[in-house]
C-alpha positions in Angstrom: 1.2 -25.2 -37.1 -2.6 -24.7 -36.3 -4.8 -23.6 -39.0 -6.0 -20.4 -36.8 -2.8 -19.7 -35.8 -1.8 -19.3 -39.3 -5.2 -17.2 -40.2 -4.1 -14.9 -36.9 -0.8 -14.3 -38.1 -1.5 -13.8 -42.2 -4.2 -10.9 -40.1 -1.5 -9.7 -37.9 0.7 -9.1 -41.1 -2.0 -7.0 -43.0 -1.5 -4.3 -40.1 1.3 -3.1 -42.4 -1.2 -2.0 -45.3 -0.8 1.9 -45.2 -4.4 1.7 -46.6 -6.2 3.3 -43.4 -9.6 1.6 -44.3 -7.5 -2.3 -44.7 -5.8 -1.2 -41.4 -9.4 -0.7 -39.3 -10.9 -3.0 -40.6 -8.1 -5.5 -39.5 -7.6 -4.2 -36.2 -11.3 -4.5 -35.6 -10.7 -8.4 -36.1 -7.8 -9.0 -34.2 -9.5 -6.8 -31.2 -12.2 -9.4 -31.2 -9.7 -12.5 -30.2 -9.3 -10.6 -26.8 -5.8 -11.2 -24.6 -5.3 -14.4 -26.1 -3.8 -12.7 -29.4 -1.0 -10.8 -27.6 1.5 -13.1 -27.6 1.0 -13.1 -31.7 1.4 -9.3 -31.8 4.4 -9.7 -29.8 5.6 -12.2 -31.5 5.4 -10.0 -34.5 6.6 -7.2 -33.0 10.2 -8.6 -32.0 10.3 -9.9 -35.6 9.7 -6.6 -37.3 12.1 -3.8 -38.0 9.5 -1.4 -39.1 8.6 1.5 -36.7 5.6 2.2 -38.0 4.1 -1.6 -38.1 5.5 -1.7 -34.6 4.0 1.1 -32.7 1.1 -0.1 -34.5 1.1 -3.4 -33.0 1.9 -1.9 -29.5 -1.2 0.3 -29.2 -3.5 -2.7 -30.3 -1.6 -4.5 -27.1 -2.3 -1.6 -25.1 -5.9 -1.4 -25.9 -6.9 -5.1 -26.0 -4.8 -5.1 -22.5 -7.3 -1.6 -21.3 -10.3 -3.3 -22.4 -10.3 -6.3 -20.3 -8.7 -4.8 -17.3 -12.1 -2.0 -17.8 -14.0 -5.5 -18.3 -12.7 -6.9 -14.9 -13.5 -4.2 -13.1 -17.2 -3.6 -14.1 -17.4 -7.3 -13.4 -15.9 -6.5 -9.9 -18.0 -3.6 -9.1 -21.0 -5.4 -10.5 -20.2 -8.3 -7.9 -20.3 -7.6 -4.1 -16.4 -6.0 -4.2 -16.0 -8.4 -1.1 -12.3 -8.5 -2.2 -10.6 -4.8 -1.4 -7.0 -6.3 -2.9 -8.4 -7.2 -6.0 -10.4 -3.6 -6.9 -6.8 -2.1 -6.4 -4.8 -4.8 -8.3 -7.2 -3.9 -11.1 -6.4 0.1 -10.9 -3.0 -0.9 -10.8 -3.4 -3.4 -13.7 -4.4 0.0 -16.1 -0.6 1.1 -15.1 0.8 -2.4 -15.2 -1.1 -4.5 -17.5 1.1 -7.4 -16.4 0.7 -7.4 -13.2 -0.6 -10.6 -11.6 -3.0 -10.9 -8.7 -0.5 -12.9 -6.6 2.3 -10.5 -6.6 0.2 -7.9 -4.7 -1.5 -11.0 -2.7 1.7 -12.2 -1.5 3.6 -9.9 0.4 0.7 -9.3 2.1 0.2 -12.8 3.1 3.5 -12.8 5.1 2.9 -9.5 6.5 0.1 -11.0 7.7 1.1 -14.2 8.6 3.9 -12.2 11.0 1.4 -10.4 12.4 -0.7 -13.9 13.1 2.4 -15.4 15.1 2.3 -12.4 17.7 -1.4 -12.6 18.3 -3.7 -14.4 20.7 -6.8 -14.6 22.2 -6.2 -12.5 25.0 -5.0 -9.3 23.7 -7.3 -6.2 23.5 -8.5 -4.8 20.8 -6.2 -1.9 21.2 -3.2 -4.5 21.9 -4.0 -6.5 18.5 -3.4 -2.8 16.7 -0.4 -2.5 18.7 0.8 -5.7 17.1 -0.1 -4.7 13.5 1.7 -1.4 14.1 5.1 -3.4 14.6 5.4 -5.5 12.2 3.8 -3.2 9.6 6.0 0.1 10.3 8.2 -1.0 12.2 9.4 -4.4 11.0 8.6 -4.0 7.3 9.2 -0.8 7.3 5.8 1.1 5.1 5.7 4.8 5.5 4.6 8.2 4.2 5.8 9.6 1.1 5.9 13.4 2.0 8.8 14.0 -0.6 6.8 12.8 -3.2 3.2 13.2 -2.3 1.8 13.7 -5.6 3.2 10.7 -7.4 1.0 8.4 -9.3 2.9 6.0 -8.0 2.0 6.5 -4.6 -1.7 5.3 -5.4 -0.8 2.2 -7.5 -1.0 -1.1 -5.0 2.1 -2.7 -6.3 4.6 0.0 -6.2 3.4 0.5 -2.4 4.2 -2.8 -1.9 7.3 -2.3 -3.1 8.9 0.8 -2.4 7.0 0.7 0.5 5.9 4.6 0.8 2.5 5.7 0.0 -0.1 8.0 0.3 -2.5 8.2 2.8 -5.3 6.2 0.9 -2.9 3.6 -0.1 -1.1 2.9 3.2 -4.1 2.5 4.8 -5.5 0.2 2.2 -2.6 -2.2 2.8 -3.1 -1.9 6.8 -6.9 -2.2 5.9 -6.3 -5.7 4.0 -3.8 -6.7 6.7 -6.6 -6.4 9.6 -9.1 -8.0 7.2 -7.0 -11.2 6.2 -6.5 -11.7 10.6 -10.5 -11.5 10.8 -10.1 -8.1 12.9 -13.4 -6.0 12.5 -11.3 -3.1 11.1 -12.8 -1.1 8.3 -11.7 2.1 5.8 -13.5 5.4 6.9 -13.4 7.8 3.6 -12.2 11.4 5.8 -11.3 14.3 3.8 -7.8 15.2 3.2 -6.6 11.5 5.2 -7.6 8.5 4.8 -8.7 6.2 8.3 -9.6 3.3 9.4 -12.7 2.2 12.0 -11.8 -0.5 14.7 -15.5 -1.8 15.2 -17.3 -3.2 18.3 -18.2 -6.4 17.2 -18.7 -8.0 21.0 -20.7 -5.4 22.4 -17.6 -4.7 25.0 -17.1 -0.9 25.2 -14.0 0.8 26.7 -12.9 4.1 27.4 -12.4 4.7 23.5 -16.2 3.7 22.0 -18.5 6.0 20.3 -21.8 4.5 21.6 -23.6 5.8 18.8 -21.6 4.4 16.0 -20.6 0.9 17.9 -16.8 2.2 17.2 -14.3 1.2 19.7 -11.5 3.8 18.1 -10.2 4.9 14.9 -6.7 4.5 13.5 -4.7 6.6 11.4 -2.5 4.7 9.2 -0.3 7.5 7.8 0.5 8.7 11.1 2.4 5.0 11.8 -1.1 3.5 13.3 -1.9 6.2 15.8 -5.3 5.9 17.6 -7.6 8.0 17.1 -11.2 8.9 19.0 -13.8 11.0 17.5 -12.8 14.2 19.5 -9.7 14.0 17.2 -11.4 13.5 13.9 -13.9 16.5 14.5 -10.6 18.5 15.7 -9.0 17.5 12.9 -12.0 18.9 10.4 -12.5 21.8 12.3 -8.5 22.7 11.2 -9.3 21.3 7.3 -12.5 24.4 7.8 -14.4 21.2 6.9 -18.1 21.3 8.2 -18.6 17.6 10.5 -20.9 15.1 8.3 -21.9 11.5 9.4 -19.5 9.6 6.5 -16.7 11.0 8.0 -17.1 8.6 11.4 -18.7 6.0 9.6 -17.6 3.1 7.4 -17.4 3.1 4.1 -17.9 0.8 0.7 -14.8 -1.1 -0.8 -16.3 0.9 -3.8 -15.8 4.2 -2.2 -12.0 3.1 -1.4 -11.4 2.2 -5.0 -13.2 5.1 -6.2 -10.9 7.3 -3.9 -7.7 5.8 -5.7 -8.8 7.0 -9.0 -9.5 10.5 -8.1 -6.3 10.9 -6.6 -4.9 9.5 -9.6 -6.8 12.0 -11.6 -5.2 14.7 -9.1 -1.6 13.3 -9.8 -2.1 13.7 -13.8 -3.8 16.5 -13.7 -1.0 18.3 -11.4 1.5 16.8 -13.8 -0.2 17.7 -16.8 -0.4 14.2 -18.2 -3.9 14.7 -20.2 -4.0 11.4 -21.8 -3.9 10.0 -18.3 -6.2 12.2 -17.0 -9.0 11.5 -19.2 -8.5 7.7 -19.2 -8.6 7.7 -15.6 -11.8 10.0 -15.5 -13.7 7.4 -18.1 -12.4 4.8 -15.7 -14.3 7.1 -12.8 -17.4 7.3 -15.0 -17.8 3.3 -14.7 -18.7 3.3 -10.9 -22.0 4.1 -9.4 -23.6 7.3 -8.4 -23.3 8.2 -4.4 
């Protein structure tokens, strides 16, 4: 057996010490060997009958797991956040700490890749959303969770995927990633109390639909099964909400502002649950992005 190995185990084993001091100290140590130490704290875990030793070797799993997932995503808000997917597969990741990229990645390659078969060159804009629309609700079936609305799980990426409800944020990040992957112009717009998405003018070719101030051909609305949308609607729909018009909600927003509006609604979830431990990890988590 390797000589560190051996070192990282004989350390693993002084967790039991009941000394509190010994027990810091060593957990300080074992901290420092990052992810690559869990499989040893498993290891030691499923050979242990002690209940005590064991939930102590499950919250240093838990935190080294925490730490590097906070890690990756300061690194991926630090970097341009290009990748939409992979900010939510790391909010996801603080649920599901062993959850891997590809298993959000790809189901939404062959969503995509059925949407890519019915497309061509010379549909519309508005006919390329039409496309999206069938294979996305219709074919695989994604909807609204209005039963559940206030579930956490409605706002973590991989449960989306799998139950296939969501929340208004969520669906329309998968639709949002979809559009993106097929090299649409498509982009999230941050409205208050929804969540929509901007089909762009990239062409300079207008139609009955633009907003010639914002170059926006049409908006879609994700949660309402891909229904399109022009800005008469969205200041209607504010107007209802007694929400006073502001230039963000018609414009397009940051993939940090989409990733920022998971959290918060995860925040919401706890909060309306009364899970406090969640809240407040979630609100440190918040803390970590940028000011507006």
């Amino acid at each position: 057996m390797d000589k560190n190995i051996k070192q990282l185990q004989a350390l693993i084993t002084l967790l039991e010490d009941p000394n509190e001091d010994i027990f810091k100290m060593v957990s300080s140590s074992i901290l420092e060997h990052g992810p690559a130490v869990i499989p040893e704290l498993e290891k030691a875990w499923e050979n242990s009958a002690d209940q005590v030793y064991q939930e102590r070797l499950e919250n240093l799993i838990q935190k080294i797991q925490k730490d590097y997932t906070m890690k990756d995503l300061k690194i991926w808000i630090k970097s341009d956040s290009e990748d939409l997917l992979e900010g939510a597969w790391l909010i996801a990741r603080f649920q599901f700490p062993d959850l891997g990229y590809h298993e959000v990645n790809e189901p939404l390659e062959r969503i995509k890749n059925d949407v890519w078969l019915e497309l061509n060159e010379n549909l519309t804009a508005l006919e390329k959303i039409k496309v999206i629309n069938h294979i996305f609700f219709e074919i695989h079936g994604f909807s609204k969770n209005t039963s559940n609305f206030y579930n956490p799980q409605n706002s973590y990426i991989n449960q989306v995927i799998e139950k296939k409800r969501g929340n208004p944020i969520s669906i329309a990040i998968l639709y949002l990633i979809i559009a993106q992957k097929l090299g649409l112009p498509v982009f999230g717009v941050n409205l208050p109390k929804n969540f929509i998405l901007a089909y762009r003018d990239d062409h300079g070719l207008m139609d009955l639909f633009s907003d010639q101030r914002e170059n926006i051909l049409f908006y879609i609305n994700p949660y309402n099964k891909g229904t399109i949308l022009g800005r008469k609607e969205i200041e209607y729909f504010l107007q209802q909400q007694q929400l006073k018009p502001q230039r963000s909600y018609f414009l397009p927003c940051t993939n940090l502002e989409i990733i920022k509006r998971i959290v918060y609604n995860l925040i919401n979830s706890y909060e309306r649950l009364g899970y406090q431990d969640k809240v407040i990890q979630f609100t440190k988590i918040l803390q970590i992005f940028p000011e507006e």
